[in-house]
N, C-alpha and C positions, 0 to 999 in steps of 0.2 A: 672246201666243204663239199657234200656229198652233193647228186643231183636231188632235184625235187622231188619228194616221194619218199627218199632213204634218211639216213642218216646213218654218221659217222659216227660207230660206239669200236671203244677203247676196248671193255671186257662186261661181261652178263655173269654173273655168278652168284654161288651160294648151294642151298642154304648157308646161312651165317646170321650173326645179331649184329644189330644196331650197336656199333660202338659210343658216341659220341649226341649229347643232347640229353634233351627231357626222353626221349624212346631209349635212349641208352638200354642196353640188356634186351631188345624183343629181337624175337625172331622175322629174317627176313630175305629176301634176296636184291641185289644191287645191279642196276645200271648206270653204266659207268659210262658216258661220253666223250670221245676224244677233245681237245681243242680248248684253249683255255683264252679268256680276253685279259688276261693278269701274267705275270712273273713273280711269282713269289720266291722269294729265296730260299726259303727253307720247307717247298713245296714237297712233300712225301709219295707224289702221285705223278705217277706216268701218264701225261694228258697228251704226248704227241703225238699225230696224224699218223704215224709209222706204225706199222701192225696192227692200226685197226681196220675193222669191216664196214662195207656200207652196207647197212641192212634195213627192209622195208618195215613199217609196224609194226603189220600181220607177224612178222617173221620175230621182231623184236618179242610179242604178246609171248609166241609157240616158246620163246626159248625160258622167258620169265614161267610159265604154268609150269615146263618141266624139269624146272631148277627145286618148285617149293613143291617138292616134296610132300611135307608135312602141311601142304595149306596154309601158309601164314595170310596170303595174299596180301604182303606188305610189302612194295618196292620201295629201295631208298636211289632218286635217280639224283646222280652227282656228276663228276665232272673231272679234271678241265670245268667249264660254265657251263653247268646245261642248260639254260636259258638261250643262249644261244642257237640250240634245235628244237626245244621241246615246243610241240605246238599242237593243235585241236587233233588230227588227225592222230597221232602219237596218244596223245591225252585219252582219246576216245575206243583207242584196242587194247590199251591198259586195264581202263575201267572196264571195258567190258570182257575182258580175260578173268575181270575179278577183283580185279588189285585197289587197295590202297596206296593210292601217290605221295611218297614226301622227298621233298626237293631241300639239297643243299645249294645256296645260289650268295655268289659275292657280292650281289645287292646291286649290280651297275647296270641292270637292265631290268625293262619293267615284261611279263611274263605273257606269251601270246595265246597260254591255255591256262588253265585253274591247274593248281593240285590240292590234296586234300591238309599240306602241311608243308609250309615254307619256314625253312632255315634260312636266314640271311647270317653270312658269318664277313662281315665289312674288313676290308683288307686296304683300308687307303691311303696308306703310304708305300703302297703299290700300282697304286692308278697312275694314268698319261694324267695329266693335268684337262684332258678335255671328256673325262669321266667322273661321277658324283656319284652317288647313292640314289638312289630312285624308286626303290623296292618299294609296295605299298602292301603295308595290312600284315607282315611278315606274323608267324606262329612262334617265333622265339628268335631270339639275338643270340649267337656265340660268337663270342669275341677268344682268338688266341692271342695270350699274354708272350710278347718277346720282350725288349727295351725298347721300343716305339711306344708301347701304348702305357699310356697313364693313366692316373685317376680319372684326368679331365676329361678324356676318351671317352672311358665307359660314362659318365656323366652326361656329354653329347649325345649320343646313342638314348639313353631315355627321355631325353629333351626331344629328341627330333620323333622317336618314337611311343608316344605316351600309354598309344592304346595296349603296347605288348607287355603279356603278366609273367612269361618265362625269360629269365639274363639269366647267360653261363658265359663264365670266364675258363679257359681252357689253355692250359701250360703248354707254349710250346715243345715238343721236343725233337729237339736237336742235340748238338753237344755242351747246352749248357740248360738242360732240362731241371736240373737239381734249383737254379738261383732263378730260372721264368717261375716255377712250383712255388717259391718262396715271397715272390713276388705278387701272385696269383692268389695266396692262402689272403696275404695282407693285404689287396683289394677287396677281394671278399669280407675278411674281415672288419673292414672301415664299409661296407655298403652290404648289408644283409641281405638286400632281395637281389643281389647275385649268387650263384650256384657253381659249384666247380664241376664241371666237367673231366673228368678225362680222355684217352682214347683207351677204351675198353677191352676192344678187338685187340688190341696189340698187347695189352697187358696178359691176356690171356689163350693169345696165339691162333687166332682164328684169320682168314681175310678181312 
């Protein structure tokens, strides 16, 4: 991990949209943090320590203003875990550069600054056995559909989470994207106030 003060980001870019969730389709530019507390196996993202930068806030702020272009002033900060770095200091050159904060976070840690929109996207049959869920107040659930997760899965998830009004189920894709999709439509379809998600960005060739 980087020293006090910096932090260890993987890549800063954009413009690009929001692929993924209830923002699906907005405009926006991405902070991407190295370093992940999980192993997912069919992980699509480069979260290793190698080739990333340690960079200060200020510095982080400068690079987000002159990515958006077009003023979106909407960061999506992800990960690897970005819970992991993200903290008041971080939180507060963000905000004050402008930006809208929303957070994609695996749910296994509880957040040392506010953002203006948390993703919990819960992965736990990927956890050490001395990791749980702990996210509190999350802005929507997405859940990726592989062969782990079942009906009773997403079921848990609104049990443990009552207050949340946005579920999205999201096919994984790997190489057997076609039968997660199938399995995904027919969750949804046995639970209505789930939402399919896809990845957007990738459908239509964007970062």
């Amino acid at each position: 991990m980087p020293q006090s003060g910096s932090y260890l980001v993987k890549e800063i870019f954009g413009p690009t949209i929001q692929g993924e969730g209830f923002h699906s389709g907005r405009a926006c530019v991405f902070l991407r943090f190295a370093v992940c507390n999980l192993a997912c196996t069919w992980c699509d993202t480069d979260f290793r320590p190698q080739g990333a930068e340690s960079l200060s806030a200020e510095a982080i702020a400068q690079r987000l203003v002159a990515l958006d272009v077009a003023k979106s002033r909407l960061v999506v900060v992800t990960g690897g875990e970005p819970s992991l770095q993200w903290d008041a200091e971080l939180a507060a050159a963000v905000a004050e550069a402008g930006f809208t904060a929303h957070m994609e976070s695996n749910g296994t840690r509880r957040l040392h600054a506010p953002v203006d929109w948390l993703t919990v996207s819960p992965k736990p049959h990927f956890h050490p056995r001395s990791l749980e869920l702990v996210a509190t107040d999350p802005s929507e659930i997405k859940v990726v559909i592989d062969d782990v997760v079942s009906a009773e899965t997403l079921d848990g998830y609104q049990q443990r989470y009552p207050q949340v009004r946005h579920w999205f189920a999201q096919p994984c894709m790997d190489d057997r994207h076609e039968h997660h999709l199938a399995r995904t439509l027919e969750l949804i379809g046995e639970r209505p106030s789930w939402r399919l998600s896809v990845q957007l960005h990738k459908l239509v060739g964007v970062p």
